[in-house]
N, C-alpha and C positions, 0 to 999 in steps of 0.2 A: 582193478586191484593193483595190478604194474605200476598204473599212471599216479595213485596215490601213496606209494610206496616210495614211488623216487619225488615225489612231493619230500616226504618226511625225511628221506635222506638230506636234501636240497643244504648247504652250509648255511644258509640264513632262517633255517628254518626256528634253530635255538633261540635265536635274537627276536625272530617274529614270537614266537610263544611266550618270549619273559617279557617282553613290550604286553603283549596282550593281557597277561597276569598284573602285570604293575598298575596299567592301567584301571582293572577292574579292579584291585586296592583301594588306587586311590579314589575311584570313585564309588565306591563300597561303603572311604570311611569318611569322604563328605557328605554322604548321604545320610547316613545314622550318628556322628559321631556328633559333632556340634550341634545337632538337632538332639540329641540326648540331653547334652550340657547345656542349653538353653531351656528345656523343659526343664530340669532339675531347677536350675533358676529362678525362673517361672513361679515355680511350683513353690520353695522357699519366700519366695519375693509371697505370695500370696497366702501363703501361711502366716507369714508376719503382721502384714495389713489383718488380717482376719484375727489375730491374738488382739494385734492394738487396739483396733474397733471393739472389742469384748472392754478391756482396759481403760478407754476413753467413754463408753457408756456410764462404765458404774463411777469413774472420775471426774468428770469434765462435762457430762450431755447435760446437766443440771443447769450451766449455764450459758455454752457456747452451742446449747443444741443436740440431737440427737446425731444430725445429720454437718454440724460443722456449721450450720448457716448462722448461729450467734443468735444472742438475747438482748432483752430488755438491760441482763445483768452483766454479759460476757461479748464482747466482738466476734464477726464471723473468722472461722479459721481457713477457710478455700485460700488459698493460694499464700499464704504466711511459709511452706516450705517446713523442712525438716527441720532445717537449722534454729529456727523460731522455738521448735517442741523442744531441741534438743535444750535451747538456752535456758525457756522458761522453767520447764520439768527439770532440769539436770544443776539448777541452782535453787532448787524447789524454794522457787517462787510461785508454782504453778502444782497443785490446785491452790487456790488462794482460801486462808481460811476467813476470811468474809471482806465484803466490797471495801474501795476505799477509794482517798484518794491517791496512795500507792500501795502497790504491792507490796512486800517486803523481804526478802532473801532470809531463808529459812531450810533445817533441815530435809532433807533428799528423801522424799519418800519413797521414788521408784530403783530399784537394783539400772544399770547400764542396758542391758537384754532388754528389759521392759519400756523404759524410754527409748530404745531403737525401733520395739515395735506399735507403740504411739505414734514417731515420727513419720513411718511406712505410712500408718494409715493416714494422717494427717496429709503426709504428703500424694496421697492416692486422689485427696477432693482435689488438686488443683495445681500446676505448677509453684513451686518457689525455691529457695533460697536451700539447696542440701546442704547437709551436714559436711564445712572440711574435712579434709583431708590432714595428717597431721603434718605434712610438707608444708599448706598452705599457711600455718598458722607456726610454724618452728619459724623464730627469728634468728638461725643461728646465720649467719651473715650480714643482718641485716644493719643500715644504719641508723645509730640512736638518735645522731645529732636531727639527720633528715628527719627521723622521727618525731626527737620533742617541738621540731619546727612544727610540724604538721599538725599535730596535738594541740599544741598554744594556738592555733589559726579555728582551730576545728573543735574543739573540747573540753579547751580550761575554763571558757565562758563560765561552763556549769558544773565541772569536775574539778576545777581548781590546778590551778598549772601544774603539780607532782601530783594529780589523779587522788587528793583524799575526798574528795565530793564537798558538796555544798548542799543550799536550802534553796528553790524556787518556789516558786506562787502556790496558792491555794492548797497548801499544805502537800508539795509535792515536793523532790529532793533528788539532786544528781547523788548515786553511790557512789562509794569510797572505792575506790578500784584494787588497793592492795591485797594482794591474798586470790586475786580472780585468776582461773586458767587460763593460759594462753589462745586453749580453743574458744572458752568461752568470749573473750574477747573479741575475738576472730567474728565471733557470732553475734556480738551486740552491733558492734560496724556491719557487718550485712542486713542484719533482720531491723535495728532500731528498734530496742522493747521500748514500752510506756510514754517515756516523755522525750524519749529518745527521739530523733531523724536517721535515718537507716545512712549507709553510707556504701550502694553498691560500687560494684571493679569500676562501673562509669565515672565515679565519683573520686574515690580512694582506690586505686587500684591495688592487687594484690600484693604485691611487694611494697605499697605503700601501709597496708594494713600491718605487715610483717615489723616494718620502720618502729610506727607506733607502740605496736605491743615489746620491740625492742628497749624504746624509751623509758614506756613503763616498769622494764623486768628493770633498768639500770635505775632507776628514781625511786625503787621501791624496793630493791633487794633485798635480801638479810645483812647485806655489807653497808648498808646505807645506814650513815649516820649524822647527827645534826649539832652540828657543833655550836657551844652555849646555850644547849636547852631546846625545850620545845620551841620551834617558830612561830608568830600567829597565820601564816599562810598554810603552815598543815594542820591548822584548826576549820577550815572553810571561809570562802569566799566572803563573809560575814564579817568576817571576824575582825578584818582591817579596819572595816563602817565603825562597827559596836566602839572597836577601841578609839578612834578617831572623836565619835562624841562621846563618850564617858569620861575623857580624859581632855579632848578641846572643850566641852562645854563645861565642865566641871573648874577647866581652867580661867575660864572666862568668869564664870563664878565669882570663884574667890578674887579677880583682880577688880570687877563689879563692888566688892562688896569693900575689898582697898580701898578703893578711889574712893568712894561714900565715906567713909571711916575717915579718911583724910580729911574731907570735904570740910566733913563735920566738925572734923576739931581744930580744922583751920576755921571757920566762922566764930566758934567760941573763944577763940584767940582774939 
């Protein structure tokens, strides 16, 4: 009892007891504490996929499958990414109300909640393409000019150089881009809907995606205006052909039908 007494007396005794305290803290609250907060996670993360899968059955299993692997009628969904649900659902173009050769952008049937938890589950069959960030997709820095370069190389082919869309083949059609959100943009460059080419970070990298949608906010503004009238370039891609023969062939016409006229009444002379 002496020996453990002048133990307790000892001057480093305090220091050794609150070392010893700290330590069983700290390791008290790596033990339970983060492992808490990752079940909670967990657990929400799995709640959601399980709402979506409910969601995605009565919406979507008709044609992409019960199980995501796709039909006769719908592509498989495995590995298409959140970002993909997010675009198609969240510009309800997706459920489609019947086949075609495009989709068409249409009222939003699902609330935000509910297309996040489509996207969980979608995103559950397979790796792909998450949902940005709103960092990744805010162009507030970014540049236009680099942007509309990028655009015009990549885009206007089929969107038309100020993004008002055009017409392609078999009754298929680039949209009009004004009026699209940022994110969603964000998300057509990654996922590539429809008749789309995807355009991942390997490709357009992110502060290149940023440029573009920069471009677009500046070429489409509310400030944007067109002086002397409508253009025919913000009519679509088309439109220069149509006017080009309506008005050269038409011209040619009438100078046809001169020169005959002349012809003519030069021999009767």
């Amino acid at each position: 009892m002496k020996k453990l007494s002048a133990r307790r007396r000892h001057p480093l005794a305090a220091v050794v007891v609150l070392l010893f305290a700290l330590a069983a803290t700290g390791g008290l609250y790596t033990a339970f504490a983060p492992a808490s907060k990752a079940k909670a996670d967990d657990t929400a993360q799995s709640l959601a996929i399980e709402e979506g899968k409910k969601l995605y059955l009565v919406g979507c299993a008709s044609c992409h499958g019960t199980g995501g692997e796709g039909t006769t009628d719908g592509p498989t969904l495995v590995g298409v990414g959140a970002a993909a649900v997010d675009f198609q659902v969240g510009t309800g173009r997706m459920p489609a109300q019947q086949p075609g050769a495009q989709v068409p952008r249409k009222k939003v049937k699902y609330n935000q909640a509910e297309i996040d938890q489509m996207a969980a589950y979608i995103a559950s069959l397979g790796a792909g393409p998450a949902v940005p960030t709103k960092n990744q997709y805010n162009p507030a820095g970014a540049d236009a000019a680099v942007g509309g370069e990028l655009f015009r190389n990549n885009c206007a082919q089929c969107h038309n150089f100020t993004g008002k869309g055009g017409a392609l083949t078999y009754g298929k059609y680039a949209p009009g881009l004004e009026g699209v959100s940022n994110k969603h943009l964000y998300e057509a460059m990654q996922t590539g809907p429809q008749n789309m080419p995807s355009f991942p970070d390997s490709v357009l990298s992110e502060q290149n995606k940023k440029d573009i949608i920069a471009y677009l906010n500046e070429v489409n503004g509310p400030e944007t205006t067109t002086p002397g009238g409508m253009e025919l370039g913000g009519l679509g891609p088309v439109v220069e052909g149509l006017f080009a023969w309506i008005f050269g062939m038409g011209s040619l016409i009438v100078i046809a039908i001169w020169v005959a006229a002349r012809t003519a009444k030069a021999k009767k002379s």
